[in-house]
ZAKOLDREN-769012 format. One record per residue (C-alpha): y, x, z; residue number from 1. Coordinates in Angstrom, 2 decimals. Layout:
residues N
<site Y="Y" X="X" Z="Z" n="NUM"/>
...
//
This chain:
residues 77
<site Y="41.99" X="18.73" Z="-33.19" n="1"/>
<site Y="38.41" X="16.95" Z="-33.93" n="2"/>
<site Y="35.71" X="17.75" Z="-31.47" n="3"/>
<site Y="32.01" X="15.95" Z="-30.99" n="4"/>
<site Y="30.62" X="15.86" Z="-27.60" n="5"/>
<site Y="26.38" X="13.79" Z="-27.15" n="6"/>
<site Y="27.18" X="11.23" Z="-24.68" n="7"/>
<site Y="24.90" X="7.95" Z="-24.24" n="8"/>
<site Y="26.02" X="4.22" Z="-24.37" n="9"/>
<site Y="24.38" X="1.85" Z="-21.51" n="10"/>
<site Y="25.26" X="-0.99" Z="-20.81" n="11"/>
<site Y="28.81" X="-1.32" Z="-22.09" n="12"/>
<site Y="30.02" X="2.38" Z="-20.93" n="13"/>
<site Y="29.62" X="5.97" Z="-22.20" n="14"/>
<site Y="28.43" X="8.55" Z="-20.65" n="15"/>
<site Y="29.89" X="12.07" Z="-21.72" n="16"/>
<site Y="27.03" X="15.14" Z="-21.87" n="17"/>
<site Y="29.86" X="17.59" Z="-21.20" n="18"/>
<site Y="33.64" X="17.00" Z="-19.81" n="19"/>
<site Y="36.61" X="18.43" Z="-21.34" n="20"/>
<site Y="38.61" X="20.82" Z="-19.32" n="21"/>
<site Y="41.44" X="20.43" Z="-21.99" n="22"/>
<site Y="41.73" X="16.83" Z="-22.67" n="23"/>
<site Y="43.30" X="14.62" Z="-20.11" n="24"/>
<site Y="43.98" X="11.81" Z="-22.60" n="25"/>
<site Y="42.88" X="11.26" Z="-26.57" n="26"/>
<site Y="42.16" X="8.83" Z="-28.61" n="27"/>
<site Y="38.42" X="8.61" Z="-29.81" n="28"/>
<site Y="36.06" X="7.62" Z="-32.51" n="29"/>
<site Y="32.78" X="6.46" Z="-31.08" n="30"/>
<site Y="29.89" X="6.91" Z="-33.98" n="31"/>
<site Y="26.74" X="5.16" Z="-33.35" n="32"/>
<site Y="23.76" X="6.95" Z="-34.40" n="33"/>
<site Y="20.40" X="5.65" Z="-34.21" n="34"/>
<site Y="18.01" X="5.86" Z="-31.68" n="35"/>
<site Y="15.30" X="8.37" Z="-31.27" n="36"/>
<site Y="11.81" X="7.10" Z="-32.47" n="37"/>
<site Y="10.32" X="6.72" Z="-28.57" n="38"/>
<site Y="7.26" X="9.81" Z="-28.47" n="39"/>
<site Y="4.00" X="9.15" Z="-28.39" n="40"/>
<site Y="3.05" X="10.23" Z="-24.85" n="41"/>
<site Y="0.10" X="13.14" Z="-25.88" n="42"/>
<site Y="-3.15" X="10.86" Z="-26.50" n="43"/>
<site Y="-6.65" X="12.01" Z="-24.85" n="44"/>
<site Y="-9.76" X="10.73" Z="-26.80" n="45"/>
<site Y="-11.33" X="7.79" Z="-24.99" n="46"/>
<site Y="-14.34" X="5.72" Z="-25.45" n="47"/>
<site Y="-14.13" X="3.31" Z="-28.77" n="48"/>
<site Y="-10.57" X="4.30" Z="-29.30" n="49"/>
<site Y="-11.59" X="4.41" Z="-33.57" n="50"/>
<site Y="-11.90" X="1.96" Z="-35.29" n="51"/>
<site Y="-14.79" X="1.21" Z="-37.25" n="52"/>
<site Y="-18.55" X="0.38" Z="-37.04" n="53"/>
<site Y="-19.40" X="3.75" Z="-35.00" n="54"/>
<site Y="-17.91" X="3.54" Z="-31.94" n="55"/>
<site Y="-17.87" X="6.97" Z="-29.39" n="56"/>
<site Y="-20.10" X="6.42" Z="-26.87" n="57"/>
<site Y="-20.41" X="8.47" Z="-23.28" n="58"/>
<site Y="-23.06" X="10.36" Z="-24.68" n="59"/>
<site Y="-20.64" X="11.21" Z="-27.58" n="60"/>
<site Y="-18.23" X="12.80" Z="-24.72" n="61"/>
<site Y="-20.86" X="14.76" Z="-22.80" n="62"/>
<site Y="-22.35" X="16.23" Z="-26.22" n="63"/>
<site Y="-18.04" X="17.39" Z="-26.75" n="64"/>
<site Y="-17.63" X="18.84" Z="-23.05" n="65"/>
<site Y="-17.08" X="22.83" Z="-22.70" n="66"/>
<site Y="-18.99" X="24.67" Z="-20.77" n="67"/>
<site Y="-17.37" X="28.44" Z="-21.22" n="68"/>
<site Y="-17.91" X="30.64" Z="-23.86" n="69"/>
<site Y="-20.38" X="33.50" Z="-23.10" n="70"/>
<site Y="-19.08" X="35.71" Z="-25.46" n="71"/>
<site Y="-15.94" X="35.75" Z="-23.82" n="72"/>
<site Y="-16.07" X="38.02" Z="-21.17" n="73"/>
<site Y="-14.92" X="35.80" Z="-18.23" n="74"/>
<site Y="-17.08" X="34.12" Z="-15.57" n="75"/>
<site Y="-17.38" X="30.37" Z="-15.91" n="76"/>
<site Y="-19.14" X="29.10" Z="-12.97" n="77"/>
//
């Protein structure tokens, strides 16, 4: 019988993502895969984050800001 279970190898030990009701003892094959690429946390524009000769300036921001849409029915104040 061959099954895979995820598990995660820290410091020295591995750490099963599931137990096996029907396996009190088995020999194993540990497979090393590599690691996820670590994800870019979601990036928010910010002043003179391009490179370049133009920078963004504040005024830049303000001029990008939203204000509602009036065509849209809802109240923005």
């Amino acid at each position: 019988m061959l099954q895979s279970i995820e598990g995660v190898y820290k410091n020295g030990k591995i750490q099963l993502s599931e137990l096996l009701s029907n396996v009190s003892e088995s020999r194993v094959i540990v497979t090393f895969i590599e690691p996820k690429k670590s994800q870019n946390p979601k990036l928010i524009m910010q002043v003179g984050m391009f490179s370049g000769n133009k920078q963004s300036t504040e005024k830049d921001f303000h001029l990008t800001e939203f204000h509602g849409d009036t065509e849209d029915g809802l109240d923005w104040s």
